[in-house]
N, C-alpha and C positions, 0 to 999 in steps of 0.2 A: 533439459537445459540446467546448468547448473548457476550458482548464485551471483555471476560473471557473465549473466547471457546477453546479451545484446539482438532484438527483433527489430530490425530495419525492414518498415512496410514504405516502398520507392520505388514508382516504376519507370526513373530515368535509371537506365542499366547501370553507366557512368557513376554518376553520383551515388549510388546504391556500392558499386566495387571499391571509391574511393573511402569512404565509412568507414565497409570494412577492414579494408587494408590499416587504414591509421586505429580502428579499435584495437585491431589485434595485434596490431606490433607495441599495443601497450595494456597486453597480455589480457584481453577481455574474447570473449568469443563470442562471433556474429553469424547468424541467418539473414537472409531474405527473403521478402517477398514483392515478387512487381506489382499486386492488384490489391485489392481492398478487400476482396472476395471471402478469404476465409482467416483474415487478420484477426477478428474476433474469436473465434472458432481455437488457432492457433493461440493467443494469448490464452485461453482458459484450459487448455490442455496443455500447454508448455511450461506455464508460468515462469517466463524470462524477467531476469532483476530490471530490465527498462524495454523500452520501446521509443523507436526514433519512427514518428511516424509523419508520412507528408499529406498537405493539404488535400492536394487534386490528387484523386486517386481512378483510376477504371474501377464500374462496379461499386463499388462505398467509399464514400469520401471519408475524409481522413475525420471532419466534425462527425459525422453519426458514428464512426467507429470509435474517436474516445468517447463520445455519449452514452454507447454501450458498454464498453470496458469500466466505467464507473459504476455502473451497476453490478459487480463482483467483486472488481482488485481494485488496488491504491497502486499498481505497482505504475513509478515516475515515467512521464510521458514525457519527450521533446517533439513541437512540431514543427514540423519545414512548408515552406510556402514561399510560393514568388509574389501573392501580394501582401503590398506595405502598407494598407489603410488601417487607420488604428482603431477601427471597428472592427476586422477581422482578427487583431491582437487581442481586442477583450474578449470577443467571442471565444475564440482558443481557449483562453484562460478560464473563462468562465465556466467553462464545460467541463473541467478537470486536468486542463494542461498544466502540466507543472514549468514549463517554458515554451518559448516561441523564439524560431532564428529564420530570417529572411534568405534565400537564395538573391546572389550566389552568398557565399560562406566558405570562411576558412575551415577545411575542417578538422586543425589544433583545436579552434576553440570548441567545435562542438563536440571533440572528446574532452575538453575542460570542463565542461558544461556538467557532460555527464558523471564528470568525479565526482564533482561538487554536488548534484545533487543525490546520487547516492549517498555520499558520505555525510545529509542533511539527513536521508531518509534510514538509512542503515542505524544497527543498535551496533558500540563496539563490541569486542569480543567478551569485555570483561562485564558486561553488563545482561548477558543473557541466560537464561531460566536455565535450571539444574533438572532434568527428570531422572529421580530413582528409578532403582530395579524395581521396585516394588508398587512405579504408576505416581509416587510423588510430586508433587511439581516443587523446587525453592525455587525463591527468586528475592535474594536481600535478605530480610524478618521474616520474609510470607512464607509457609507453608498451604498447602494444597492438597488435599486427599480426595481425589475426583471420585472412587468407591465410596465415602461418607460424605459427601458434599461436606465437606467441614475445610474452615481455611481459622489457619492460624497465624497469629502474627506476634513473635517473641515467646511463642507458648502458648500466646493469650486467644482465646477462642473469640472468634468474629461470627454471629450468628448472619448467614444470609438466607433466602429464598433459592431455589433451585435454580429460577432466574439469574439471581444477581451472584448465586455462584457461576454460573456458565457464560457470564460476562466475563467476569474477572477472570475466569480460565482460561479464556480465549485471547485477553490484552496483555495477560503474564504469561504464556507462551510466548509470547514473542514482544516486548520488551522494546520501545522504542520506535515499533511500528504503528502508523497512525492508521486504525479498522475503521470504516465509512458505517454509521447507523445499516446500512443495509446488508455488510460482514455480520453485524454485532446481530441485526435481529435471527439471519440465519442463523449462529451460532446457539442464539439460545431459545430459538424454538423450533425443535427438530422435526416438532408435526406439521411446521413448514405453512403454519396460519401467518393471517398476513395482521400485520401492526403496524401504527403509524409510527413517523420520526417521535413524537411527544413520547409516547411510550417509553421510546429508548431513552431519551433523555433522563426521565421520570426515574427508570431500575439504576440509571449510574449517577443519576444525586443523589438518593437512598443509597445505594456502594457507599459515595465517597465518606456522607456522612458518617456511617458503618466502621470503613477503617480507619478513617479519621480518629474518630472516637476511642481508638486503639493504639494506633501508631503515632497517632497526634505531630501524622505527615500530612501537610495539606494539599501539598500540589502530588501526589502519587499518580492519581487519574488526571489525566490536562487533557482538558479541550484544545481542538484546532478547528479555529474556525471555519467555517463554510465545508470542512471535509468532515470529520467524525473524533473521537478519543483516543488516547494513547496511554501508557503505562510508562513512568520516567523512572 
């Protein structure tokens, strides 16, 4: 799937054909699926830019499959449900939904929907990381030399930890995407031990501090609440 992908987990046939039809005549490209079954499985081998996923599902409900999905990817979730109680809306949200739309539904707005939060969660074109031939990362000031663990910013050497390099390398890669504590700890500990949230927090105050102290940019690393860090 490419960065256009649209993963419709629906097992009303109907509403599952109308999606697609209106996703793709405004030129995004859509999949299905009717069950819950291997919704998960599919997101982490596909990695589609959203997911329209509905509540009641055969086999996995639509709540333990975004519960799952949050332990790997940010990528934006919409969910579809026929109940209105507004304890089922927080719940949604709570669990990693990035929206909630009641059946029935137009569905203009819920390809609105989905522009809009792409184009929240997407980095523009003109803001994303440069890699040299040579394995460089730019991004802005920063330079990156993933063979030297060495990050530079205007020339100026930033001394980090091999840690708080493989942070930074992972949130300047991609530029505007917000990585959940649990992206960032796989990213930087390949031997794949387990760390608390504190931890991670811990390696990107010492970062911010770090380049701070250099670029004498304060908001570079931004928090997002209840989700994880970003690179602005």
């Amino acid at each position: 799937m490419n960065n256009e992908s649209i993963l419709i987990v629906e097992d009303e046939v109907k509403i599952a054909q109308i999606l697609v039809d209106y996703l793709r005549n405004d030129g995004f490209q859509a999949a299905v699926l009717n069950s819950g079954a291997k919704a998960v499985e599919t997101i982490r081998e596909s990695s589609p830019a959203f997911v329209i996923l509905d509540l009641m599902l055969p086999e996995k409900d639509g709540m333990t499959i975004c519960r799952e999905v949050r332990q790997f990817s940010n990528v934006p979730i919409i969910m579809l449900t026929a109940k209105v109680d507004e304890i089922d809306r927080l719940m949604g949200l709570e669990i990693g939904a990035d929206d909630y739309v009641c059946k029935p539904f137009s569905p203009r707005e819920v390809v609105a929907r989905v522009k809009t939060i792409l184009r929240r969660v997407q980095p523009e074109s003109n803001t994303t990381a440069a890699v040299l031939p040579d394995g460089q990362l730019k991004y802005q000031t920063m330079t990156l030399r993933p063979e030297e663990y060495l990050c530079l910013v205007s020339d100026e050497r930033v001394d980090l930890t091999p840690v708080e390099f493989r942070l930074l390398k992972t949130m300047v890669s991609r530029p505007g995407r917000v990585f959940s504590r649990e992206n960032l700890m796989e990213a930087s500990y390949p031997d794949g031990r387990v760390v608390s949230d504190r931890t991670v927090d811990s390696h990107v105050k010492n970062l911010r501090k770090k380049v701070m102290a250099v670029s004498g940019s304060e908001g570079f690393i931004q928090s997002v609440y209840g989700v994880g860090y970003k690179v602005e």
